[in-house]
C-alpha positions, -999 to +999 in steps of 0.1 A: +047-289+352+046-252+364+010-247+351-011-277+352-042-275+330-067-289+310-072-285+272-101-305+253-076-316+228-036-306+227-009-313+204+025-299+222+064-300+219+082-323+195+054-334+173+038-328+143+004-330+138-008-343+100-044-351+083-063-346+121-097-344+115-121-329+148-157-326+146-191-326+165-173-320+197-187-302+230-164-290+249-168-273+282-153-256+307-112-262+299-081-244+297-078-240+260-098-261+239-079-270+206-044-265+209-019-275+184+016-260+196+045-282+176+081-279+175+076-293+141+048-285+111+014-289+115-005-301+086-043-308+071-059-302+104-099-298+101-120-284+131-158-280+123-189-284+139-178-279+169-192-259+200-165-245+227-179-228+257-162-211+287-122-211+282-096-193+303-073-189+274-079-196+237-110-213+225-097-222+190-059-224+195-031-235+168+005-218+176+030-240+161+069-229+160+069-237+122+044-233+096+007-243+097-006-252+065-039-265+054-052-257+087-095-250+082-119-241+114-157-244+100-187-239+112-180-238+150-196-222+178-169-199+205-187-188+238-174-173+260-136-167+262-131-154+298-093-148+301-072-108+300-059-131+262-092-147+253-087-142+209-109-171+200-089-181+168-055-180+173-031-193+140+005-177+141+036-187+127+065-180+146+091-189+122+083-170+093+076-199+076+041-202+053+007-198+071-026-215+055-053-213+081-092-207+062-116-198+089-154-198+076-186-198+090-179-196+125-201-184+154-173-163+180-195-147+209-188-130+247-150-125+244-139-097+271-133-064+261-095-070+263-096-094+232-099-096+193-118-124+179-086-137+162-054-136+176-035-107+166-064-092+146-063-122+125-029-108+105-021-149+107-055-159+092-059-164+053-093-133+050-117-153+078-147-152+063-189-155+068-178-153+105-203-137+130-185-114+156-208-110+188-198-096+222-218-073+247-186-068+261-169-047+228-180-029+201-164-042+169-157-017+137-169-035+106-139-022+086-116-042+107-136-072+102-150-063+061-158-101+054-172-111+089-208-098+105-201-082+135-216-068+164-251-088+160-265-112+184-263-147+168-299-152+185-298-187+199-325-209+211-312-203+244-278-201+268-267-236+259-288-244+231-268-232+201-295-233+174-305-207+157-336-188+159-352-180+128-345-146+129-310-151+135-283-127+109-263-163+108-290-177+087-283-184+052-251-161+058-224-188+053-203-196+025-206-232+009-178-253+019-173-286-005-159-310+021-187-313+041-221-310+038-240-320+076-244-299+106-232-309+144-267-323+148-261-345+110-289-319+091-278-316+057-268-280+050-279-258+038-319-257+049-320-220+033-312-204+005-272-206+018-257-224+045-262-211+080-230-199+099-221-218+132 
């Protein structure tokens, strides 16, 4: 191998990846951190509750060679995307084929100037929604992003403890998702009048 790296979780080359669920993860300080890039279709793949912090490449990563479909990241927490490529939430089909990737209620923060909080301005992503875009590092237009918040500080506890303050714009600002109904932690969401994003 030319590039020798690690990834918190990768799915690559002749594989397919079906019914995958990956939750309450912390993952620190890796190459990429989920990475699903098949030869063959990817299928009912669930990330959520999840907190990546400090990749080189793409925090939330899925670029399979034929369709994605039924592919859902909820409710996770991005900090921190370092590299010139850093787009948090990357889902792309390079085949044409049909894309289904729902991205809800996410936390994306600190990506470098040089990114987009979705890979290729999200024209791969099924309308992300309830996302909170925060980055000292660019200034986002709200247009781009209509059904996210951006370019508000998530307000965390602190630098590695991603709870929020209760002041924070992610409270009570995500959309209700049926398939789950706990938080990283196990609290039953939502504590508020909505669920909480991230």
């Amino acid at each position: 191998n030319g590039n020798p790296h690690v990834d918190c979780i990768q799915s690559f080359g002749n594989s397919s990846v079906n019914a995958l669920l990956i939750e309450n993860n912390r993952c620190y300080d890796a190459h990429e951190g989920f990475n699903f890039s098949t030869e063959t279709a990817a299928d009912n793949v669930i990330i959520r509750n999840n907190i990546v912090k400090l990749m080189d490449n793409y925090n939330v990563c899925s670029v399979c060679n034929y369709g994605i479909t039924n592919f859902k990241v909820y409710n996770n927490t991005l900090d921190n995307g370092v590299g010139s490529s850093s787009n948090n939430i990357f889902c792309q089909n390079y085949a044409g084929l049909t894309v289904s990737c729902d991205v809800k209620n996410n936390i994306l923060v600190n990506f470098p100037a040089s990114a987009n909080p979705y890979g290729n301005n999200g024209t791969w992503i099924d309308t992300p929604t309830n996302n909170l875009l925060y980055s000292p590092y660019k200034s986002l237009t709200q247009g781009d992003w209509a059904n996210d918040i951006v370019n508000q500080d998530p307000l965390f506890v602190g630098s590695s403890d991603y709870r929020l303050q209760v002041t924070s714009p992610a409270k009570d600002a995500g959309a209700t998702i049926a398939s789950f109904a706990v938080d990283k932690n196990g609290v039953t969401r939502p504590q508020g009048s909505a669920w909480d994003i991230g």
